[in-house]
C-alpha positions in Angstrom: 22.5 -14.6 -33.8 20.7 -15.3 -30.9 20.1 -13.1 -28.2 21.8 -15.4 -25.6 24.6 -15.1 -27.7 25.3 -11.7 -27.5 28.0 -10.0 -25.6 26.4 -8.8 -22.3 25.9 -4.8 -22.1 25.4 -4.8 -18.7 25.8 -6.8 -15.5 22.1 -6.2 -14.7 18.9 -4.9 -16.8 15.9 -3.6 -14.5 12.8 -3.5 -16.6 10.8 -0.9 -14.5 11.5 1.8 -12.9 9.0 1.7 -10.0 9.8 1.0 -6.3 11.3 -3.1 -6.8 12.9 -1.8 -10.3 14.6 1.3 -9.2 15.3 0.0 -5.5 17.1 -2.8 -7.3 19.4 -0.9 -9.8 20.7 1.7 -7.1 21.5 -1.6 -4.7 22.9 -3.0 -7.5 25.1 0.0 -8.7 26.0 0.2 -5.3 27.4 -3.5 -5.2 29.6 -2.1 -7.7 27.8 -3.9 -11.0 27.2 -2.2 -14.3 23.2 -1.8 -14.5 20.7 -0.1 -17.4 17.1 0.6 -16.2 14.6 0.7 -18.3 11.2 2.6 -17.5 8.1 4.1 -20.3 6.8 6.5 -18.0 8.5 8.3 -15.1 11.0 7.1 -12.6 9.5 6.4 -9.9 6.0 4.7 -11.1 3.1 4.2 -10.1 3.8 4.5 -5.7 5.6 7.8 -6.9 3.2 9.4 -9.3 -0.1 7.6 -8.9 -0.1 5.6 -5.8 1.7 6.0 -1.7 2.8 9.7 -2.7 0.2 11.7 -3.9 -2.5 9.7 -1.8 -0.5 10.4 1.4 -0.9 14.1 0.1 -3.9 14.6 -0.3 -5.0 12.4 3.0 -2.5 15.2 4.8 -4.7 18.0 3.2 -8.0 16.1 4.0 -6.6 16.1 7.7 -5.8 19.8 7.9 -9.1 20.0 6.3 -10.9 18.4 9.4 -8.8 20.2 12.2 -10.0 23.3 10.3 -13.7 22.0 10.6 -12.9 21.3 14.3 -10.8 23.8 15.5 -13.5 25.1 18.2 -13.1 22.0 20.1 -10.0 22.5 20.9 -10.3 26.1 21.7 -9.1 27.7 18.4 -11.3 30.4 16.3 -11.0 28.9 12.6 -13.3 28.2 9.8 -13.3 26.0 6.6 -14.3 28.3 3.9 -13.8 25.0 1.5 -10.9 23.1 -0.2 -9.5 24.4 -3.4 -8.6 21.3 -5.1 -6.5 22.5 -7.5 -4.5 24.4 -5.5 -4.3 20.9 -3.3 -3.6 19.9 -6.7 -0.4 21.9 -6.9 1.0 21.2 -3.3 0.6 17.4 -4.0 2.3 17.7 -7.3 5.1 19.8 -5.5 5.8 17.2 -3.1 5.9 14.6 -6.2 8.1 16.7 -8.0 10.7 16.9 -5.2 10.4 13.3 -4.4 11.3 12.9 -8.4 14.4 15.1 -8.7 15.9 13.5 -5.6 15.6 10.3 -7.5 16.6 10.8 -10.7 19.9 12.1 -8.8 20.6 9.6 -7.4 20.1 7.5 -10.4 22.8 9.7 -11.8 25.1 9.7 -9.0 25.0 5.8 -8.9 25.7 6.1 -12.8 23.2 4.0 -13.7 22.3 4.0 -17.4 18.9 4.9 -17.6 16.8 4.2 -21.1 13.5 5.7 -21.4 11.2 3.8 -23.4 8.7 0.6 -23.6 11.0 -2.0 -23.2 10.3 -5.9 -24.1 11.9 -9.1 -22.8 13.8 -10.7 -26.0 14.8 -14.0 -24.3 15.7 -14.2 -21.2 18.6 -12.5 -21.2 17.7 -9.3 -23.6 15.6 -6.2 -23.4 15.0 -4.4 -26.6 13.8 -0.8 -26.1 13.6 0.7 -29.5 16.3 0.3 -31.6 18.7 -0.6 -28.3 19.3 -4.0 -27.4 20.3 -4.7 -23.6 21.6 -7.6 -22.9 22.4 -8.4 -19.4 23.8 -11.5 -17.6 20.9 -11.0 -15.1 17.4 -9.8 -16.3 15.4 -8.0 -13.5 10.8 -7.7 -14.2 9.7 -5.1 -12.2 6.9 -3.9 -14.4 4.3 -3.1 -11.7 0.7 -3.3 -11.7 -2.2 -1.2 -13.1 -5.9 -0.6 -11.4 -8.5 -2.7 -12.0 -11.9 -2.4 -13.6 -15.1 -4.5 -13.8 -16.6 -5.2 -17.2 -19.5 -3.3 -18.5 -17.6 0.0 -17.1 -16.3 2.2 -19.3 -14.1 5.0 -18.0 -14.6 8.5 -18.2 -15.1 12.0 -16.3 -17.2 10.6 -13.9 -16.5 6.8 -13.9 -12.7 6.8 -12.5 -10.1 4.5 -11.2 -7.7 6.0 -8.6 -5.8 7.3 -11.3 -8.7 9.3 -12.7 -9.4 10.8 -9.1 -6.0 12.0 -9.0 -7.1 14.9 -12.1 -10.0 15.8 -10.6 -11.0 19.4 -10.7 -13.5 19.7 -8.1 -14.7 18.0 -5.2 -17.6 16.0 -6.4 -21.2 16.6 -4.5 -21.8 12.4 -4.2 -19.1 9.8 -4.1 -19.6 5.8 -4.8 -16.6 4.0 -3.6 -16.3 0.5 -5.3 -14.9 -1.6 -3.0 -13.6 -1.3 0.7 -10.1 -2.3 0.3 -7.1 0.2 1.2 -7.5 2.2 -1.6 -11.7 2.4 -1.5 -11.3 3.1 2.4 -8.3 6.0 2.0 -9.8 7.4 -0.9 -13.5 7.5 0.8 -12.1 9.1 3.8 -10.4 12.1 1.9 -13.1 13.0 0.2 -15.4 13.1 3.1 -13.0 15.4 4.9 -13.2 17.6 1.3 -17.0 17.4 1.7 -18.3 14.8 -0.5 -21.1 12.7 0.6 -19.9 9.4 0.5 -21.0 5.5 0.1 -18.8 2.7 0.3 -20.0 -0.5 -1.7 -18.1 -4.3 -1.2 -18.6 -7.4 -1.3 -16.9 -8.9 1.0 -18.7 -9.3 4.6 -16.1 -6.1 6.1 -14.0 -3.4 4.7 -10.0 -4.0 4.7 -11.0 -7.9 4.8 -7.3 -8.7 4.9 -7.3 -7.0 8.8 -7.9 -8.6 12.0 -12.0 -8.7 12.0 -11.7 -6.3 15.3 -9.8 -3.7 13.1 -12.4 -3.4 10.2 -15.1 -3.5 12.6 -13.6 -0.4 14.4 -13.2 1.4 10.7 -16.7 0.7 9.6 -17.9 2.5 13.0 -15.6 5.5 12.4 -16.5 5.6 9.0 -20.7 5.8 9.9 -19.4 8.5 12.9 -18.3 10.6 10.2 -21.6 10.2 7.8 -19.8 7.5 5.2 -22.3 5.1 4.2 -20.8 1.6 4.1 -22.5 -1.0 2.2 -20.6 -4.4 2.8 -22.1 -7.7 1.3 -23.0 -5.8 -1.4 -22.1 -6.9 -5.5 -22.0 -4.3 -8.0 -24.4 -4.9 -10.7 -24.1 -2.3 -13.2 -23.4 1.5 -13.9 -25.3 3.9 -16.6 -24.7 7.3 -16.9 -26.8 10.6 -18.1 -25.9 14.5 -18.3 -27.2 14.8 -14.5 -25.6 11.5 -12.7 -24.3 7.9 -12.4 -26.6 5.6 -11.5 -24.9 2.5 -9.9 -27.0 -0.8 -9.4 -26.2 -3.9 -7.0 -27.3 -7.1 -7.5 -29.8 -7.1 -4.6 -31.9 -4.5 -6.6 -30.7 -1.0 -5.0 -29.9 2.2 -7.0 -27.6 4.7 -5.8 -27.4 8.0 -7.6 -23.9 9.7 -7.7 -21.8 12.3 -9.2 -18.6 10.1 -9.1 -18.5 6.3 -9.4 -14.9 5.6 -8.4 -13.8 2.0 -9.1 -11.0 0.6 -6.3 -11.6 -2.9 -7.0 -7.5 -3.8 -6.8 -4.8 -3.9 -9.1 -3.5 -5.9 -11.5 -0.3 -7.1 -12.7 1.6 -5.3 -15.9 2.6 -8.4 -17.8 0.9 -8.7 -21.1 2.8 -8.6 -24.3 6.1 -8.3 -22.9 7.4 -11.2 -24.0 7.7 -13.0 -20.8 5.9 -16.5 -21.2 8.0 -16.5 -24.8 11.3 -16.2 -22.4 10.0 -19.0 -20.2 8.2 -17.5 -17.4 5.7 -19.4 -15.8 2.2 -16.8 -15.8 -0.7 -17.3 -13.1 -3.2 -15.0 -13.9 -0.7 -12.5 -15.0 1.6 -13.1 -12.1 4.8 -14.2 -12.4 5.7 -17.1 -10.6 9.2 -16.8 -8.8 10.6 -18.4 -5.3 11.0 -16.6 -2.4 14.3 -15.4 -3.5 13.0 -14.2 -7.0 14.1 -16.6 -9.0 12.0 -17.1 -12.0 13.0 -20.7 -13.2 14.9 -19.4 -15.9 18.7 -19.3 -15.4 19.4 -14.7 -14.9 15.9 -14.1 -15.1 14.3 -12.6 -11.7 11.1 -11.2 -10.8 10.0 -8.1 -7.8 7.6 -5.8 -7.0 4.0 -6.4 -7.6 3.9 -8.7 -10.7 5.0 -11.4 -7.7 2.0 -12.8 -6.3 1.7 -11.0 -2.9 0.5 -7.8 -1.1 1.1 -4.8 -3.5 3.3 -2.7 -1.1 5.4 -0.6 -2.3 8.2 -1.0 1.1 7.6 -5.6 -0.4 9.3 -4.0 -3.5 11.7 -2.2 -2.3 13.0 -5.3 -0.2 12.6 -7.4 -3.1 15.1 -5.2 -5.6 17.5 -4.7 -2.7 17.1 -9.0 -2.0 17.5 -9.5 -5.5 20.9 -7.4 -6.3 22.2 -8.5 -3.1 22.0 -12.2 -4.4 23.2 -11.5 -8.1 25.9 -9.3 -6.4 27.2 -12.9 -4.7 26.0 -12.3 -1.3 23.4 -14.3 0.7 20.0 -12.2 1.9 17.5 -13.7 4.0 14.5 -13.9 1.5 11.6 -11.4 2.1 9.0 -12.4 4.2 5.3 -11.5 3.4 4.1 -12.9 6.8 6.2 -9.8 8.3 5.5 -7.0 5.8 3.9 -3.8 7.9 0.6 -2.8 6.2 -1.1 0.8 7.1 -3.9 1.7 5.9 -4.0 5.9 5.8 -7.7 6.3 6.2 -9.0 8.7 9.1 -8.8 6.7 11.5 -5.4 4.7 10.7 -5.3 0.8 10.4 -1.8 -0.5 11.0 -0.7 -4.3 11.4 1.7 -7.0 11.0 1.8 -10.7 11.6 -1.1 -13.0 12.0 -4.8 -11.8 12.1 -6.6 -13.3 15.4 -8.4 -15.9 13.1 -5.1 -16.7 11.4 -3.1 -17.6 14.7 -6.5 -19.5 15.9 -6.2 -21.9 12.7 -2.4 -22.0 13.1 -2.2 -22.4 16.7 -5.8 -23.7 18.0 -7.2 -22.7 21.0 -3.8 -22.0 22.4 -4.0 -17.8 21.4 -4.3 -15.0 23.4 -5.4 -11.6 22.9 -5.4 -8.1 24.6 -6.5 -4.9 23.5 -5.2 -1.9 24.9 -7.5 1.3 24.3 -6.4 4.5 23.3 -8.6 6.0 25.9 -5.8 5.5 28.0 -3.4 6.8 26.3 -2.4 10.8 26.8 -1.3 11.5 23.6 -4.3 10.5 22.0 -6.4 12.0 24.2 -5.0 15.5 23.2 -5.1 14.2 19.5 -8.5 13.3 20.2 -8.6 9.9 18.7 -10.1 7.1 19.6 -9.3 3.0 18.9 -7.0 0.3 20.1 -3.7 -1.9 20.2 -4.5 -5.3 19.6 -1.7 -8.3 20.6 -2.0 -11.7 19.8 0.1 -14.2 21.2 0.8 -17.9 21.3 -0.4 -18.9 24.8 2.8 -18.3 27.1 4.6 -17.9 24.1 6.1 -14.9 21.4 3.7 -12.1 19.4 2.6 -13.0 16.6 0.3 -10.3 15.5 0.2 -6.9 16.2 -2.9 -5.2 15.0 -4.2 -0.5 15.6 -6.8 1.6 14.9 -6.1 5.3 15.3 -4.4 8.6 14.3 -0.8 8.4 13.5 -0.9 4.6 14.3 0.7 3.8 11.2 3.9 5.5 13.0 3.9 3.0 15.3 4.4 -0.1 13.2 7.8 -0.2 13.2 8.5 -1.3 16.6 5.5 -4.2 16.1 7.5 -5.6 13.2 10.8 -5.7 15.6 8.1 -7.2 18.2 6.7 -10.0 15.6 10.0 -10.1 13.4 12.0 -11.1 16.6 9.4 -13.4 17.8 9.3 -11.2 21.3 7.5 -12.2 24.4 5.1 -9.6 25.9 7.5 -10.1 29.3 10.5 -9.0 26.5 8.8 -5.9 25.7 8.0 -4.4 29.2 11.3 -3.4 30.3 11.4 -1.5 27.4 10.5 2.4 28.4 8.0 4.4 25.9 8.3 8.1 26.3 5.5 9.9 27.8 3.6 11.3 26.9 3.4 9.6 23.1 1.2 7.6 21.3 3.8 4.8 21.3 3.3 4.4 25.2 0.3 2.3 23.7 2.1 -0.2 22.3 4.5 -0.4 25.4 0.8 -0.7 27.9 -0.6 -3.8 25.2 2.2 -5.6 26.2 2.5 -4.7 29.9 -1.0 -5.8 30.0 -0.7 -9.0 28.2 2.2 -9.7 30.5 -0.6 -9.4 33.5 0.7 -6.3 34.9 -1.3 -3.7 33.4 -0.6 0.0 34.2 -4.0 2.0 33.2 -7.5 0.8 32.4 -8.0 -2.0 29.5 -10.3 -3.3 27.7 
């Protein structure tokens, strides 16, 4: 009998158990619908285990690393003996291992039935994972994504993907960073602040290329304050190793000799062999295509998370899975809205935006754009933080916000309140009544718009 035919086992089957996957069966639970999830690996995934989590850990350790290092400037008698990486090891896994309990509780308490295995999609309304078939009268692909290589590398101790950095045992002597996206730039910056002598290779014209041109600019100059090389325009060539180094080549002839070539050239979409092009899913280079509601094209079958073509962010997922239950669950969510997703990038210093790049309102809105950027010199609490960079607005010409774009400590707290800004298409005229306790780094945001408003409070520039 066909697997259409079969009674359905559950109101929902998730297949994934990473952010969209998981954030999607506890909605859906929730909403009162029977739901099996279905992960290989560890709840969680990757942003759990591999990705957000442990990153974010070991960029907190790399920061108590530098106020150790820099202590005497603000008066304090410390010293950085060195970082013991596998004891930051253990304090990163701790935090993961926390993070995993809590979920797997929750899991339980919404009495989800989780199956561990590899699943496959059977049609499009079946998931076979071993000898179990779930068949569900909604099908949920939230397989995730996996890092990228380049061909002619092959993987090993000292050629690594972000996965491969996370089990090192030592903090490698020289560093090549492939590639200056969020990864390259977060991972680059923590193992400077470990000590590593660092060079970061792209080939795009500017590191975070997806950032308002002012941001990366700002990065690349804090990156060469703190000794990281930064090579953008540059295309990797080729790699060889010996017993004494890596030797990476780019196309315009130069060598770089390095202990660790670390590959952050993206990630890619988990979609092969699953059976999903047999169920009718249209495939663009391993994406699935859905609308902005999730809907594959085939009647149950819904897609989230970062097999969607999209920015890979693990909060996207999350919003997706919730969007998605919500709407199988009979209710009506707005769909979720890439143009507004916040997007920090954890590097020392911080990039945080949302909305429209400057050269993205330009070529939506002409000539009629304008900007202000507010520096952190101005600001009190970043004075005593002893940051430096900006709060960039840009605005449709008498009109709302549309992109809200900072370079700094801790600015990645403060993109919350640009989302309200952008999300609710605010005027900078809105924002100024608004009060922003003193003394904080938030104030920053709140001076941005009093000086786009024309009523400035402290210098500008």
């Amino acid at each position: 009998m066909p697997a259409t035919a079969v009674q359905p086992t559950h109101d929902v089957v998730v297949l994934g158990g990473g952010s969209g996957g998981y954030a999607c069966a506890l909605r859906a639970a929730e909403l009162g619908l029977s739901v099996a999830l279905v992960e290989k690996d560890l709840l969680g995934g990757t942003c759990l285990h591999r990705g957000c989590i442990p990153t974010k850990a070991l960029l907190h350790a790399a920061e108590v690393a530098d106020a150790a290092r820099d202590a005497e400037r603000f008066g304090v008698r410390a010293t950085l003996e060195g970082v013991d990486l596998p004891a930051v090891t253990r304090y990163r896994e701790g935090v993961v291992a926390r993070l995993h309990r809590g979920l797997q509780g929750l899991v339980r308490a919404r009495a989800v039935d989780y199956v561990e295995g590899a699943g496959r999609l059977e049609g499009p309304t079946c998931v076979v994972v071993g000898e179990r078939r779930l068949v569900g009268r909604h099908v949920v692909l939230a397989t995730g994504s996996r890092a990228r290589t380049l061909p002619g590398l092959d993987l090993g101790d000292r050629v690594v993907t972000s996965d491969g950095a996370l089990r090192l045992r030592e903090v490698p002597g020289r560093v090549v960073v492939l590639g200056g996206g969020v990864i390259g730039v977060e991972f680059a910056s923590l193992l400077r602040s470990f000590g590593a002598e660092v060079t970061v290779v792209e080939a795009l014209p500017r590191l975070v290329a997806t950032e308002d041109a002012s941001s990366s600019a700002a990065l690349e100059r804090a990156f060469r304050r703190r000794g990281i090389t930064v090579r953008t325009g540059a295309r990797f060539a080729s790699a060889s190793e010996d017993e004494r180094a890596v030797t990476v080549r780019l196309e315009d002839g130069t060598e770089l000799e390095t202990d660790l070539l670390l590959v952050a050239v993206g990630r890619a979409p988990v979609t092969d062999d699953l059976g999903y092009e047999e169920a009718g899913v249209t495939l663009e280079r391993g994406f699935v295509v859905t609308d902005d509601h999730g809907r594959t094209g085939v009647e149950g079958l819904w897609a989230v998370g970062d097999i969607v073509p999209g920015p890979q962010l693990a909060h996207r997922g999350f919003a997706q899975g919730i969007a998605v239950a919500e709407r199988v669950a009979g209710l009506s969510p707005a769909p979720v809205a890439d143009a507004l997703l916040p997007r920090v990038t954890y590097s020392d210093p911080e990039v945080a935006s949302v909305g429209l790049t400057e050269e993205q309102a330009r070529a939506e809105h002409g000539e009629a754009v304008e900007t202000s950027k507010y520096s952190l010199g101005g600001n009190g609490r970043s004075q005593i933080l002893g940051t430096q960079g900006f709060v960039k607005l840009v605005r449709v010409a008498h009109g709302p916000v549309v992109g809200v774009h900072m370079v700094g400590a801790r600015m990645g707290e403060q993109v919350g309140e640009a989302q309200l800004v952008v999300g609710w298409e605010a005027h900078p005229e809105d924002v100024t009544p608004f009060l922003h306790a003193h003394p904080t780094q938030n104030e920053a945001l709140g001076e941005a718009h009093l000086a786009l408003a024309g009523k400035p409070l402290h210098a500008h520039n």
